[in-house]
N, C-alpha and C positions, 0 to 999 in steps of 0.2 A: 556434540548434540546429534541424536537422531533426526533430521531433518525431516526424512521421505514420515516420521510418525506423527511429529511433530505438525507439519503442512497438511498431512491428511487430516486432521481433527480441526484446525484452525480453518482450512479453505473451505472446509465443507460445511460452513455454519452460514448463516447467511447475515449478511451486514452491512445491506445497499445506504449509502448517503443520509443520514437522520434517523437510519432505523437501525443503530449497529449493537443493538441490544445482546442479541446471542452470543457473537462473537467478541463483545465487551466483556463477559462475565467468560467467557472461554480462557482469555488473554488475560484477565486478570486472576484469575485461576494459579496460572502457568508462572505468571510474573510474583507473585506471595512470598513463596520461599527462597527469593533471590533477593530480597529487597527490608529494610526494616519496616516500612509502611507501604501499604498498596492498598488505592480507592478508588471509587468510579466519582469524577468533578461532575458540576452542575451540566456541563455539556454531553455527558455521555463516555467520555475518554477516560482510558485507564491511565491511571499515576503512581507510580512506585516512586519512594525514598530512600537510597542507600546513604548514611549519615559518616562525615569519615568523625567525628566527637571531637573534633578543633574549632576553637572557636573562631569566629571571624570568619569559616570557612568559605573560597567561592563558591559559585554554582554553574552546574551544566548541565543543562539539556538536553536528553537523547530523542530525537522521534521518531515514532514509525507511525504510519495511519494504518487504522484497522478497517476503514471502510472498504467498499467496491464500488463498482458503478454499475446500476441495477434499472430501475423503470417501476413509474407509478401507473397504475389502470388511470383514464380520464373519460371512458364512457361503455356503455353497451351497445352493441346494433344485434337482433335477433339471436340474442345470447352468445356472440362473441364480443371480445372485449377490445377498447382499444388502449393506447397506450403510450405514456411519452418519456425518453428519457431522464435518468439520472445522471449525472457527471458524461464524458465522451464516449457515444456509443457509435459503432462503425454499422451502419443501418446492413450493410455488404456481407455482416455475421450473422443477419438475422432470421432470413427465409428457413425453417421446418428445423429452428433451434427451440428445444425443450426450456420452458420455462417453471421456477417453482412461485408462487404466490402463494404471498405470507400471511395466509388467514390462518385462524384456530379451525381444523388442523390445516395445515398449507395444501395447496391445490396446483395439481400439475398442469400447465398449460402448453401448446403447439403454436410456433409463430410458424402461421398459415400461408401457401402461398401458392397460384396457379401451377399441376404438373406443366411440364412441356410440350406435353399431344395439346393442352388447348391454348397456348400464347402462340403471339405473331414471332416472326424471329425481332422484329422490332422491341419489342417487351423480351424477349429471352436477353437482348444484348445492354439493357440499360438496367440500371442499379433500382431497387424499387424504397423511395421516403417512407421513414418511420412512419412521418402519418398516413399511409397508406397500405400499412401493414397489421393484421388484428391477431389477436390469441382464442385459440379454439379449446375452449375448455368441457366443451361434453354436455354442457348446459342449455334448457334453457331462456328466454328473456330474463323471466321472473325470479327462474331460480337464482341466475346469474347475477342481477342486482343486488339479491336479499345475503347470495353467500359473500360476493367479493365488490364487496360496495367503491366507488372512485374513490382515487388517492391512498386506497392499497399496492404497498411494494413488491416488488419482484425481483428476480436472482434469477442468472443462468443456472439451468441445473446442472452439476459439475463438481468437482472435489478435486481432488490432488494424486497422481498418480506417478511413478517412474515411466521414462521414455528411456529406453536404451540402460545400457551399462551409468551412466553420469547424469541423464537429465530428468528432472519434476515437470510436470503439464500438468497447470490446470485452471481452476478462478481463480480469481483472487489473491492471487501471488505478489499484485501490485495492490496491498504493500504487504501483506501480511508475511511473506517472505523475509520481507528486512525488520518484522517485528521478531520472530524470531532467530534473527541474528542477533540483536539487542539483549535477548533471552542469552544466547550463545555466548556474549561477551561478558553479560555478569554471569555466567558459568567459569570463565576462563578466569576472572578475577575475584571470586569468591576469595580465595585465602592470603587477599593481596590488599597491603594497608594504602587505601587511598588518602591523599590530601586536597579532595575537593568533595561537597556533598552532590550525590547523582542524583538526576532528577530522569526517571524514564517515562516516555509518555506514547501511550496508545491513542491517537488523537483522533477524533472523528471527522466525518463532512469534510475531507480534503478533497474528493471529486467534483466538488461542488463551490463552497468557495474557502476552504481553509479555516473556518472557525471554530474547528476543537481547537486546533495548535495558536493562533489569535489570544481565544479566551484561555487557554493554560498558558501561554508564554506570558502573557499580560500579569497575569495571577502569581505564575513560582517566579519571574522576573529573574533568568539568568543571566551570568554573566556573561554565559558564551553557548551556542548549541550546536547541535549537528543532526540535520534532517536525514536520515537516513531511506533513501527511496528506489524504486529502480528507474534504468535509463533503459533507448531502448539496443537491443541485442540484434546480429547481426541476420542478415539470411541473404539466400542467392540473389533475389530480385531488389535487394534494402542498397540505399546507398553507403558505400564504405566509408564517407566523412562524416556521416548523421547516423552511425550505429555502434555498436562496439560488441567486440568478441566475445561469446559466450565462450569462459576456461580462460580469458585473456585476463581473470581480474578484478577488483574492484574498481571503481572508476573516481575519481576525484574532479572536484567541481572548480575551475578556476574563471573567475569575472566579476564584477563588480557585488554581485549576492554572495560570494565568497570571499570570505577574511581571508588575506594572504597569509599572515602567520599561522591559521589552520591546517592551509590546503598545504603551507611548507613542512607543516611536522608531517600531518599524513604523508608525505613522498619521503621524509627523511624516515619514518617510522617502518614503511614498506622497505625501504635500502637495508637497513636494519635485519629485518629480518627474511631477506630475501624472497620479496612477494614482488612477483610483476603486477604494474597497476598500468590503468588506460587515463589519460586525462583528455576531460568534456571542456573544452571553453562556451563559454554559457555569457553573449554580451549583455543577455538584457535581465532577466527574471529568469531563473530557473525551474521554474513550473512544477515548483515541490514548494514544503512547507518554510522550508528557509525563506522563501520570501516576506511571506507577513513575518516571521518569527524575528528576523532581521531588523525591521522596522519597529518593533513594538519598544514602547516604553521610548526611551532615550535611544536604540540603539542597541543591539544586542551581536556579538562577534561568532559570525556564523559560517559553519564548514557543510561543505554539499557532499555528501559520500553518497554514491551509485551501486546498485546491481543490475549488471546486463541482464536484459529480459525479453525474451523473443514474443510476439504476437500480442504485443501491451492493448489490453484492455480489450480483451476475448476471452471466449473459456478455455483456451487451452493455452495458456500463457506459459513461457518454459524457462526455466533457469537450469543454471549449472552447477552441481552439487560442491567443486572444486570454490569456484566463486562466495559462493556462501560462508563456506568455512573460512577461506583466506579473510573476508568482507568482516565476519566476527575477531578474525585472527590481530588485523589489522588495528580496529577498532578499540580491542581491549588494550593494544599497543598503546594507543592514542592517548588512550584516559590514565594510564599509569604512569605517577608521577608528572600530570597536566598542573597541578596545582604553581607550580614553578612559573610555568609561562604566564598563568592567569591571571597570578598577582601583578604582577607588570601592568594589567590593565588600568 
């Protein structure tokens, strides 16, 4: 798969938490001709069916979220706006970053913030709260009300670019990244007879509280699924126990939200085929969609796959093109000839 083409069309759409409209119909685009049925569910989430025609067949779950984590307007003051997060924003990213707001047509906005010549050093050394932060959009009172009324969304402005010889920077990489590695792995097994039916899902609202993946896992009721998400990636100032190597890998999810027989094929799978992998021990929730997905219904046998991902949840978020490829490589491993172990359940 062309990644760096692939990531710039997908990251560049915007599809903050509840509003992943663009980049739902982008994604589901993309997923069509991989799959024998692809729809958009009552939540907003893309759903593809690759059927293997046995009957009795189980079922498995793939997810990626297509959302980001973005901010809704919640007032005006003299035509600038104010504004409160969507899903986890690092208030620390936010001073004299470009914003786009999602009106017909969208509206570029500036998070505003004192130059240096007029703060104290006291104000230069302390982090400034979201709610203390506004958007200057060029406007204004009146105007600003009538064009970009409260509870209009917003997106870092950003897309997807190369960094270096190996890495991608940019939004929304977490997750849309490992949606298309999902894409990647039904590339890689297109000509290849499965004995399980595959169920792929572009889930919404996981920055927020996980109810795309909730209401479709409730709904297709698999037997087994695998969240596929990133973790985060390493850098000089990051702790080396609470990171993992960008180029070291995919990462495997081992803890209680992780099915041991999963996260055992994924390692025997990786040996197989000669792929280094990193393993996350996760004691409590793994703060992806595996966890509600896990719980729904009766019970469902759930494997945590990773992409290391440097600067999670800013716009210049960065993965490793090696990663990516091994992360689909891996995966399509996984699902070939899965039907065996499944039945066991």
């Amino acid at each position: 798969m062309d990644y760096e083409k692939t990531l710039a069309g997908l990251c560049a759409l915007p599809g903050p938490s509840g509003f992943e409209g663009q980049a739902a119909r982008a994604a589901l685009e993309l997923l069509r001709p991989l799959v024998d049925e692809a729809f958009l569910d009552r939540m907003g989430s893309v759903v593809g069916v690759r059927r293997c025609g046995r009957e009795g067949a189980k079922k498995v779950l793939l997810d990626a979220h297509l959302d980001e984590i973005g901010f809704l307007i919640t007032g005006h003051e003299e035509g600038f706006l104010r504004f409160a997060p969507l899903g986890g924003v690092d208030p620390r990213m936010l001073p004299d970053r470009e914003l786009t707001i999602l009106t017909q047509p969208p509206v570029v906005g500036v998070v505003s913030c004192l130059p240096p010549h007029i703060q104290s050093r006291e104000d230069m050394d302390q982090s400034v709260a979201i709610q203390d932060l506004y958007l200057d959009v060029g406007l204004d009172q009146e105007t600003a009300q009538a064009r970009i009324p409260a509870g209009t969304p917003a997106v870092y402005r950003a897309g997807c670019t190369p960094l270096g010889d190996k890495l991608l920077c940019g939004k929304a990489l977490d997750d849309r990244a490992c949606f298309a590695i999902l894409l990647d792995a039904l590339e890689r097994l297109r000509d290849r007879e499965l004995d399980v039916d595959l169920y792929v899902l572009g889930s919404t609202q996981e920055e927020t509280h996980s109810t795309g993946a909730i209401a479709a896992a409730y709904g297709i009721a698999p037997d087994c699924c695998v969240a596929v998400d990133v973790t985060h990636g390493d850098s000089p100032d990051a702790s080396k126990d609470k990171t993992f190597s960008l180029g070291g890998g995919p990462v495997i999810g081992l803890g209680p939200n992780c099915t041991r027989w999963m996260a055992q094929r994924l390692e025997r799978k990786a040996e197989e085929l000669g792929l280094d992998v990193q393993l996350e021990v996760m004691a409590g929730s793994s703060g992806t969609n595996g966890w509600p997905m896990q719980i729904s219904r009766e019970e469902i046998a759930t494997a945590v796959l990773s992409l290391p991902l440097r600067y999670m949840h800013t716009p210049i978020e960065t993965a490793h093109r090696d990663d990516l490829d091994h992360t689909a490589q891996l995966l399509a491993a996984f699902l070939d000839g899965l039907g065996e172990e499944v039945q066991e359940l």
